[in-house]
VOGU-3710 file (C-alpha; in Angstrom, 3 decimals, decimal comma):
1> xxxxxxxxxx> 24,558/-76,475/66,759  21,050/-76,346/66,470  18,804/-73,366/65,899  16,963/-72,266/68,735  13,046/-72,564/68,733  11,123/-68,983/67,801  10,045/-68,882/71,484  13,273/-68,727/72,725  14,761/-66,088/70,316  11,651/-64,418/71,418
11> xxxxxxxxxx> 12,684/-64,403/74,801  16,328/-63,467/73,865  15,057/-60,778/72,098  13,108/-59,126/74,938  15,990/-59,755/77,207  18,192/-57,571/74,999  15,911/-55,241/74,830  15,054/-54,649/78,248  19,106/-54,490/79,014  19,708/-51,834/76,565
21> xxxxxxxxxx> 17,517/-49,860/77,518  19,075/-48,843/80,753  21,782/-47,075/78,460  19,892/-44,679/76,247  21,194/-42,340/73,606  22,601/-39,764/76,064  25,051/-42,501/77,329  26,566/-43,318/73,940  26,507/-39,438/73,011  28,624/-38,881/76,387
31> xxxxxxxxxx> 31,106/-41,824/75,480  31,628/-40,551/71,777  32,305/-36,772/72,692  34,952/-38,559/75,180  36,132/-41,152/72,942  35,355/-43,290/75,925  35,046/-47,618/76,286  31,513/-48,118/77,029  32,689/-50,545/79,898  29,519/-50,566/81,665
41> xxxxxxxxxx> 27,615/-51,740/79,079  30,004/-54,193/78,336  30,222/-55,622/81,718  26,560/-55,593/81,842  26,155/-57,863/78,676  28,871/-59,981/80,195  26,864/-60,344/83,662  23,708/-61,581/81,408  25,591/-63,709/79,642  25,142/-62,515/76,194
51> xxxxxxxxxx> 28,757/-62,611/75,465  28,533/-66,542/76,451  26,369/-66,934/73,721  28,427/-69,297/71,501  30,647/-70,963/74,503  29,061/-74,308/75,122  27,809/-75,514/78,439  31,121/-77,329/79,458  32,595/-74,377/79,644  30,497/-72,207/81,533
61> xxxxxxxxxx> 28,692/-70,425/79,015  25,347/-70,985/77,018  25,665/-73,008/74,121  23,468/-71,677/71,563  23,816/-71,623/67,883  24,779/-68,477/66,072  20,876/-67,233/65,103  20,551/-66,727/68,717  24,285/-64,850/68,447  22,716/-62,866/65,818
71> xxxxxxxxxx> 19,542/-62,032/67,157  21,621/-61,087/70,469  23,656/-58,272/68,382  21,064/-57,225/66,146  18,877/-56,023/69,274  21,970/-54,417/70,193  22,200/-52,378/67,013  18,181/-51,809/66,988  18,543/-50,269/70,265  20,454/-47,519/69,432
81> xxxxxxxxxx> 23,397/-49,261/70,888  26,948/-50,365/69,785  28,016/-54,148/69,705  31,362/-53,013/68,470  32,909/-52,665/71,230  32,444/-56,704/72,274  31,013/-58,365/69,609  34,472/-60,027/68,781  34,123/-61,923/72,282  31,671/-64,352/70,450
91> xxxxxxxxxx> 33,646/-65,373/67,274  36,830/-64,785/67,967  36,989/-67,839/70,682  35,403/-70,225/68,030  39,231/-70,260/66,612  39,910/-71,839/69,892  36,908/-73,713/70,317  37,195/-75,397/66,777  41,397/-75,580/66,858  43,077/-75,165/70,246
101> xxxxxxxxxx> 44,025/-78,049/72,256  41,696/-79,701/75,376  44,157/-78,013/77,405  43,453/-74,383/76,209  39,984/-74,518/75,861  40,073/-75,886/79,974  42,285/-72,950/80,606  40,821/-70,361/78,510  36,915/-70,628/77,626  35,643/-70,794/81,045
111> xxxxxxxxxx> 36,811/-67,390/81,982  35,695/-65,624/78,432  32,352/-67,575/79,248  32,387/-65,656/82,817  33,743/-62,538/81,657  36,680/-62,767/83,831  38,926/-62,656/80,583  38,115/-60,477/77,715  38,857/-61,921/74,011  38,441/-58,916/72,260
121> xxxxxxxxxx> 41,515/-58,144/70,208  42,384/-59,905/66,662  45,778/-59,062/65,390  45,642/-59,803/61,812  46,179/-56,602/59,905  49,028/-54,559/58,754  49,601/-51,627/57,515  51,442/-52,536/54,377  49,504/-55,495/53,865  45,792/-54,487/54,556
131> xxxxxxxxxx> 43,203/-57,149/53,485  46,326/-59,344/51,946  46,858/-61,447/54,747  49,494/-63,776/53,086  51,817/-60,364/52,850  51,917/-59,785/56,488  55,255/-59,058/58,114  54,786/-59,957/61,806  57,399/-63,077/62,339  57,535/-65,399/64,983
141> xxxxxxxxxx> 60,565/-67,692/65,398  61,000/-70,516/67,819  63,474/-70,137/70,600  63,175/-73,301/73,173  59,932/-72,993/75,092  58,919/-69,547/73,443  58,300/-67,784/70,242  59,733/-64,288/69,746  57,493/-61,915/68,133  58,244/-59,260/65,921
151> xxxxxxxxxx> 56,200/-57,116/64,077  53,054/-54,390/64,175  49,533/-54,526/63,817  46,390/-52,102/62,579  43,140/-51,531/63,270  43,280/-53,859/65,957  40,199/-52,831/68,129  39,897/-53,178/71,666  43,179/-54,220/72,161  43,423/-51,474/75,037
161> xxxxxxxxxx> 40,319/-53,826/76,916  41,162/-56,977/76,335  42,889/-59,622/78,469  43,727/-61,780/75,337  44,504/-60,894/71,439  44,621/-63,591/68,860  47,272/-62,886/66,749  48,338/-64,118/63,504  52,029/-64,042/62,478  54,382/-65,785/60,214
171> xxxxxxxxxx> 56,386/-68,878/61,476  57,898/-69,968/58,324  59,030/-67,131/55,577  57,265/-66,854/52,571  59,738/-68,307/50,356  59,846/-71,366/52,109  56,564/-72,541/52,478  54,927/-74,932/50,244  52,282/-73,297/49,435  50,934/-69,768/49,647
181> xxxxxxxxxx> 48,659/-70,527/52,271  50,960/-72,077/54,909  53,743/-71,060/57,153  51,596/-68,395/59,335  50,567/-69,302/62,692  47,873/-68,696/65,429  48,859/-67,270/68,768  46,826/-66,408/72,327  49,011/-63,545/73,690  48,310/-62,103/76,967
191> xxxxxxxxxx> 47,685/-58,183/76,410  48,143/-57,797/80,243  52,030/-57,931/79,769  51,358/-54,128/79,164  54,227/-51,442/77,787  57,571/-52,578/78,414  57,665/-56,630/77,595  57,238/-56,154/74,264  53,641/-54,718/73,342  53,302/-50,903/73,048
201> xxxxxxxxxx> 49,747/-50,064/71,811  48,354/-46,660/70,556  44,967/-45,667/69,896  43,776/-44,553/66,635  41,307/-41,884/66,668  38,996/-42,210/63,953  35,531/-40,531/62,897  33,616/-42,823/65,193  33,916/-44,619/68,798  35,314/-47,342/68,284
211> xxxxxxxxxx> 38,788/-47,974/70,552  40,950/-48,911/67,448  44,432/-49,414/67,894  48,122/-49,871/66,569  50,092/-52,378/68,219  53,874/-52,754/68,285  55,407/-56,432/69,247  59,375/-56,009/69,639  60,720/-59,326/70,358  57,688/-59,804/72,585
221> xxxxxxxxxx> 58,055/-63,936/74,072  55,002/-66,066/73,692  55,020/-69,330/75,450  54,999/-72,488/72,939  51,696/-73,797/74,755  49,950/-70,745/73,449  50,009/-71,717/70,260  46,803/-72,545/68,379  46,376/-75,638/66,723  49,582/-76,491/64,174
231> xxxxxxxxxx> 52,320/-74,420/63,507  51,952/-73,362/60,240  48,340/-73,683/59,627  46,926/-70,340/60,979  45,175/-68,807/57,743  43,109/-71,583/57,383  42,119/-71,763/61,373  41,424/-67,713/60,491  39,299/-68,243/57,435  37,019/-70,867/59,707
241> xxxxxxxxxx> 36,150/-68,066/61,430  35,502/-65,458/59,039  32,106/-66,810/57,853  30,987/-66,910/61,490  32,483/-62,561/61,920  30,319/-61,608/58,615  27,294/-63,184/60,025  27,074/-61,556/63,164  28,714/-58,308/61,691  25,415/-58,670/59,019
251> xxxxxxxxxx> 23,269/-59,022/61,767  24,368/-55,924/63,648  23,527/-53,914/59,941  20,312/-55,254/60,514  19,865/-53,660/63,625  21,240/-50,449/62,346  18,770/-50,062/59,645  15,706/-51,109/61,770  16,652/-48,484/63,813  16,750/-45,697/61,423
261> xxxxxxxxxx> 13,967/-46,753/59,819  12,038/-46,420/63,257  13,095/-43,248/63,460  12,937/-41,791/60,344  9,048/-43,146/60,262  8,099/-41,510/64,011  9,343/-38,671/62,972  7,655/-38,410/59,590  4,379/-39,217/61,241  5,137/-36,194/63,375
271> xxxxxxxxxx> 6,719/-33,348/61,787  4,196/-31,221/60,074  5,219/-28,752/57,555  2,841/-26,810/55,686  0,023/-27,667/57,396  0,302/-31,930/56,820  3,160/-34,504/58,059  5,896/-34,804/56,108  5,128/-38,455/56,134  2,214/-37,784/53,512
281> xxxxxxxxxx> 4,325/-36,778/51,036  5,512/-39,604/48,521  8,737/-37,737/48,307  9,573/-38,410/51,950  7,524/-42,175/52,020  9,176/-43,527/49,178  12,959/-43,665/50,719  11,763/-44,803/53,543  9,656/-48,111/52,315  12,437/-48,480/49,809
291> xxxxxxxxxx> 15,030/-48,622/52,714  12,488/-51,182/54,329  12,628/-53,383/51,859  15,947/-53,443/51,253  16,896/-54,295/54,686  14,149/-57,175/55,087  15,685/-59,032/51,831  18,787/-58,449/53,827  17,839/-59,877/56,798  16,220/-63,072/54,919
301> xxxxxxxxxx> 19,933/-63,619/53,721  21,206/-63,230/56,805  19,093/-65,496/58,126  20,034/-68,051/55,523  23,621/-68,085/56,102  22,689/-68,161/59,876  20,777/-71,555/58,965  23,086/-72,859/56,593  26,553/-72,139/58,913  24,306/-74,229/61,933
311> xxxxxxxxxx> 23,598/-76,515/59,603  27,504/-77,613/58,799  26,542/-76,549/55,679  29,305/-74,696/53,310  27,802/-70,880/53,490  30,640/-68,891/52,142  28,715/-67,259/49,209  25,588/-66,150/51,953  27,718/-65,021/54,450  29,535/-63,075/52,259
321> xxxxxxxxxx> 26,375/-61,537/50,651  24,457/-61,571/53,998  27,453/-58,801/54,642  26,966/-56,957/51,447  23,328/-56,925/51,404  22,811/-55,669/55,123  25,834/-53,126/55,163  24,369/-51,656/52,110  20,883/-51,862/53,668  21,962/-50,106/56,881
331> xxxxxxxxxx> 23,831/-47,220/54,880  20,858/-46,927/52,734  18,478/-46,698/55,581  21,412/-44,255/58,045  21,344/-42,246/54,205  17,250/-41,775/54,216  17,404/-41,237/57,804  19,535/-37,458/58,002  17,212/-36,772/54,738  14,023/-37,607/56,348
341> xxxxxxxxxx> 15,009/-35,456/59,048  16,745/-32,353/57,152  18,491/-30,478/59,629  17,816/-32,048/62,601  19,878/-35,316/61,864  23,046/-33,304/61,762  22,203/-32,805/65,355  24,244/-34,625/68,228  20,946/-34,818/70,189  18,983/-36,988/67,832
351> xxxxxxxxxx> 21,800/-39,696/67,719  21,341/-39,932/64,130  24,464/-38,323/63,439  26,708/-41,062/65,540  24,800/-43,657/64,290  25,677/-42,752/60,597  29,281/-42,694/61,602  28,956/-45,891/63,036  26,990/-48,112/60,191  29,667/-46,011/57,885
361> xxxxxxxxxx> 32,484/-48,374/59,021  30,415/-51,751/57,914  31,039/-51,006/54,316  34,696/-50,864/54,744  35,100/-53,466/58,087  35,625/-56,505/59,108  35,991/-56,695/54,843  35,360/-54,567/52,020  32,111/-54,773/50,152  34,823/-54,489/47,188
371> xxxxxxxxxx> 36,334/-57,449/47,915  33,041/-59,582/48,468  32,184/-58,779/44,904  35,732/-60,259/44,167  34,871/-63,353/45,973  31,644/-63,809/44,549  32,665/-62,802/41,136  35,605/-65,547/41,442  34,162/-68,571/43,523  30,347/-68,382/42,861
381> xxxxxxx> 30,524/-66,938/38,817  33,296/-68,664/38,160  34,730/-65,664/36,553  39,410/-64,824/36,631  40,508/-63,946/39,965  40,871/-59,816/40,079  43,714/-59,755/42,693
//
């Protein structure tokens, strides 16, 4: 796809805007003392067709390339808002957009596109595997016109809101396949079976907002048309999408530190202690135009990896450092942010607080930081694998 002119990210931009601000800080602060889905919001994206971003016109939804994508979730973030709890309605259907048959993506894409189904849910971790995706345990086995699943998932967010969950699970054991990569498998399972055909899901409570769950699959029956692609080749339909996830997760980093930075500025300009604003001090300006910086020469990398993945262009190593570089950008910035404002950003009412919960997660999800050293040290340096 091609990049969209500067006019019309522009215009995306100010759309974003103008949506979010109907749900200001007192909305999220409500939602996170409940725990609660911010559905509204959600449904209100949907209705503007945000979500749609990446569906193409065939299908019912927009067509645009994934700067616009970007620029959709980073004004989400700069808002003061939380993509989080949708964002993986854009990439996740690019799994069935790049690998599923004519007949899934006829049967499937035009409802994401509409919002009448919700892709949300990715069911790819484990708890004794983690990040080591060829170690997973979930198996499904081929019985007639069905596979049984068997098998439990982590951190598998919105799973309680979505329609659909992509789910990755084993189809040929370990020992068998050919090589390590193979023998796992793609799957589009309907969540709405709910509790008693096979799914049980419980929520994970964690230090932030953000609907996690553990799923349980006990002999749960997929139908053989749901499967993805080719039996067998799952990781690699996965790892097509990963570049795509880290991207758009970068980009919503971005957001997060252009917000804290806005607020840890206003509110330098204003507070005066001592008889001057603590703004004229070089002990308070410094973190601030140092957190600046960092997160514009994170958002020119993020940028680049946006070009380079519309592009067809391989843009492993700058999506993986477009991550690194903005997570540590927006944790810088959410860092400088409670200091800036002493006291006060331990208070719920300034929305610092949840925000620095929230831009906590990025250095940990949808990868470790950790582990994008690893692959940079190993495919880019050239240097022994670590792991």
């Amino acid at each position: 796809m091609e990049a969209p002119a500067p006019d019309e990210l522009a215009t995306i931009r100010e759309s974003v805007r103008a949506l979010c601000a109907r749900y200001p800080g007192e909305y999220w602060r409500q939602l996170d003392r409940e725990r609660a889905y911010p559905a509204e919001f959600v449904q209100a994206l949907t209705e503007a067709g945000f979500l749609a971003a990446l569906v193409p016109e065939d299908y019912g939804g927009s067509g645009l390339g994934l700067s616009a994508a970007a620029a959709i979730l980073e004004e989400v973030h700069a808002a003061g808002c939380n993509g989080a709890a949708c964002h993986a309605q854009m990439y996740i259907m690019g799994t069935i957009l790049r690998h599923g048959s004519d007949e899934q993506k006829a049967r499937f894409l035009p409802g994401i596109a509409s919002g009448a189904l919700r892709l949300q849910a990715f069911g790819v971790t484990e708890p004794t595997s983690g990040t080591d995706t060829l170690s997973l345990r979930t198996v499904a086995v081929r019985e007639g016109d069905h596979y049984v699943v068997n098998g439990q998932k982590i951190w598998t967010s919105r799973a309680e809101h979505s329609d659909l969950m992509l789910l990755l699970a084993r189809t040929t054991p370990r020992a068998q396949a050919k090589r390590r990569t193979d023998g796992l498998s793609v799957f589009l399972v309907d969540m709405r079976l709910a509790e008693g055909t096979g799914i049980k899901i419980n929520p994970i409570r964690t230090m932030m907002n953000h609907a996690t769950t553990e799923v349980f699959l006990d002999d749960l029956r997929v139908p053989v048309e749901n499967l993805v692609g080719e039996e067998g080749k799952g990781f690699r339909y996965i790892l097509s999408g990963m570049n795509a996830e880290r991207i758009l997760i970068a980009a919503e980093c971005i957001g997060d530190a252009k917000w804290f930075i806005a607020r840890a500025t206003a509110y330098a300009r204003e507070r005066a202690v001592f008889g001057r604003p603590i703004g004229q001090n070089q002990g308070v300006q410094f973190p601030i135009a140092r957190a600046y910086a960092q997160m514009r020469a994170a958002e020119l990398m993020v940028r680049e990896a946006a070009r380079r993945y519309e592009a067809g262009e391989d843009c492993g190593a700058e999506a993986n450092m477009a991550k690194l570089l903005a997570a540590d950008a927006s944790w810088a910035a959410a860092d400088m942010c409670v200091q800036t404002h002493g006291g006060f950003g331990f208070a719920e009412d300034f929305d610092i607080e949840r925000k620095f919960r929230e831009t906590r997660l990025y250095q940990v999800a949808p990868i470790s930081t950790n582990l994008i050293l690893s692959y940079l040290a190993e495919h880019v340096l050239e240097l022994p694998r670590s792991y």
